[in-house]
Structure formats: structure tokens, C-alpha cells
C-alpha positions, 0 to 999 in steps of 0.5 A: 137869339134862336127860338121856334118859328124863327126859319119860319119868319125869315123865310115866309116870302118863300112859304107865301109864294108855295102858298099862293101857287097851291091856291091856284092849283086848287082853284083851277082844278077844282073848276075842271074837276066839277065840270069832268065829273058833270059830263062823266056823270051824265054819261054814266047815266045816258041810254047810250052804251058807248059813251056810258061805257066810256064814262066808266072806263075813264072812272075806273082807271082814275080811281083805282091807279095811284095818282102819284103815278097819274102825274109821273106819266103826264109829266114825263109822257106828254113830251115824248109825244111833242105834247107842250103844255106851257103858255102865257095867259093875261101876261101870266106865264103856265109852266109846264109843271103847273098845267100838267099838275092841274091837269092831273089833279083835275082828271083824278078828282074829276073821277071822284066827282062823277062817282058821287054826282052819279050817285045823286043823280040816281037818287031823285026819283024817276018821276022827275024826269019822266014829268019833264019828259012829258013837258017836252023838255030834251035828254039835255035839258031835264038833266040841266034843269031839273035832274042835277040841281036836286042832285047837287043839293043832295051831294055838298057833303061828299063833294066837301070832302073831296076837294078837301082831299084834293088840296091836299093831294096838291102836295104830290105835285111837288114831285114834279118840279111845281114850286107849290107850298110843299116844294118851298117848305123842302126847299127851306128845310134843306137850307135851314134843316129845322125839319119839325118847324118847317112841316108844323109850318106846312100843316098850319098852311094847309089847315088854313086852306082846308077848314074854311072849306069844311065850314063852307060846306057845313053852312051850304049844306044847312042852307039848301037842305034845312029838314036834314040838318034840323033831323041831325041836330035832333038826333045829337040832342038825344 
């Protein structure tokens, strides 16, 4: 008997494995990601003119070329300069499409990150930082210490939405042969053709990853700055 969701359950070996690779991706490109966007970040707001000239080149560049294009040129580009990024790790095997995609989904994100980061950064006041100046502590360590964890704080919001994003700009990454959620469910499709099925199935699968997240973020941020979110309740109540 044929129903809905049935290429979906004879199939879901395949969507779990996708699924499972998406997962990785995400993960390890989320790490990357924060830690690009850190340093860019307190580049853009060094004394010093090179590096910070630097950090804004590298953020400009991410943000305003397409991403799609991004993963062509890493894929394709690397190789013809010798470049081979394919290694087994802890008995794991890191195809090149899988290291490239990662890498790429973390330099396009990480530029988003060092935007917003640089935002917060910006934001706590000056007084902070002169306070712990005069304490004796370095550039290095009033950044560390006492500049970025009021930033961070200020941040969790925007910084939600754009790993929301990211989960989702993995997808791209099937483009480049990366057997993630999207490219199984193209594979399935092509041998079953239930194409509204299969990609009701993708949507439900990326839901699955992303409201988690969206509600992570809605706690933390409720957590860390609990004067904001008690003056957006009383704002919702009038």
C-alpha cells in the first residue's frame, strides 16, 4: 500500500546518515567560526592599523560575495595549488569535500560573527577598559577578562540567528559532492521521484536542528541578561 512518508521510511538509513554529517559540519564550523570572529573582532578594534586593515578586508570580502561561490573556488581552487585537505582523525576519515565545506561555512560565518562581536565590543564603555588598564592588565588580557565577556553577553541573540543561518547555508554544501542531509535527500528523490515528500522530510530535519537552537538561545539570553528580558515581558503586557 502506498501512503505518505513511505519513501521516507524505507529510506531513512540514508536521511539519518545526511543528518548525522549535517550535524558534524555544523558543529565543527560553529567552533571555527566563533574563534575567526574573535580574533577578527579584536582586530577591528586594535590600535594597530595593519591588522585592523587586515580584519576588515577579510569581512568584507565574506559578506559581500556570495557563499555558493566561496565553496566553488575552495573546492576547485585548492587542488590546483597542490593544496589536499583529506586526513583520518581518531580512525575517522575527513574527505576533501567535508574539510573544504567546513572550512568554508566557518570563514563565511566567522565574518558575520566578527561583525556582531565587534559590535559588543564596542558597546561596553570605554571606562572598563581604561579601569583595567590602570590596574596594569595588558591589550590581551582587558580584552579577555573584562572587555569580551560583557560583550558576549550582549550579543547571544544575534549571534543565535546566525548559527541558525549557517545550519542552514550547510545545504549549499552539497554542491560539492559532501554527502550531508541535502545531497541524500537529492539522492532519494532521484531514485523514488516523490519530490514534495522528500523535501517535507529535509524541512522537518532541519527544523529538528534549528528550534532547539532558537530556544537555546531564548533561555541563555533570559539567563545572562535578566533586567532586558523582564523590560521586554513588560513591554508584551501593555
Amino acid at each position: 500500500m502506498d501512503y505518505f512518508g513511505k519513501g521516507i521510511i524505507e529510506n531513512l538509513n540514508l536521511f539519518w546518515d545526511g543528518f548525522l554529517t549535517t550535524i558534524w559540519v555544523s558543529l565543527i564550523a560553529g567552533i571555527l567560526s566563533l574563534a575567526i570572529g574573535l580574533i577578527v573582532a579584536c582586530l577591528r578594534v586594535t590600535p594597530s592599523g595593519g591588522l585592523k586593515v587586515v580584519a576588515i578586508v577579510y569581512t568584507e570580502f565574506f559578506r559581500n560575495t556570495p557563499f555558493l561561490v566561496q565553496v566553488l573556488a575552495l573546492y576547485f581552487g585548492l587542488p590546483k595549488l597542490g593544496i589536499q585537505l583529506q586526513f583520518n582523525l581518531f580512525g575517522l576519515e575527513f574527505n576533501q569535500s567535508f574539510v573544504v565545506g567546513t572550512l568554508a561555512l566557518s570563514l563565511y560565518t566567522g565574518a558575520y560573527i566578527a561583525e556582531v562581536l565587534r559590535a559588543g565590543l564596542l558597546v561596553v564603555p570605554p571606562g572598563q577598559s581604561e579601569a583595567a588598564r590602570s590596574l596594569g592588565l595588558s591589550l590581551i588580557q582587558t580584552l579577555w577578562y573584562v572587555i569580551i565577556p560583557q560583550a558576549i553577553r550582549l550579543v547571544i541573540p544575534p549571534l543565535g540567528n546566525i548559527y541558525i543561518a549557517m545550519i542552514k547555508n550547510s545545504a549549499i554544501l552539497s554542491s560539492i559532492a559532501l554527502v550531508d542531509l541535502m545531497s541524500r535527500a537529492t539522492f532519494v528523490n532521484n531514485r523514488i521521484d516523490r519530490t514534495f515528500e522528500v523535501f517535507t522530510a529535509v524541512i522537518l530535519f532541519y527544523f529538528v536542528l534549528t528550534l532547539p537552537l532558537a530556544w537555546g538561545v531564548s533561555y541563555f539570553e533570559k539567563r545572562l541578561n535578566p533586567h532586558r528580558a523582564s523590560t521586554l515581558k513588560l513591554r508584551g503586557a501593555r
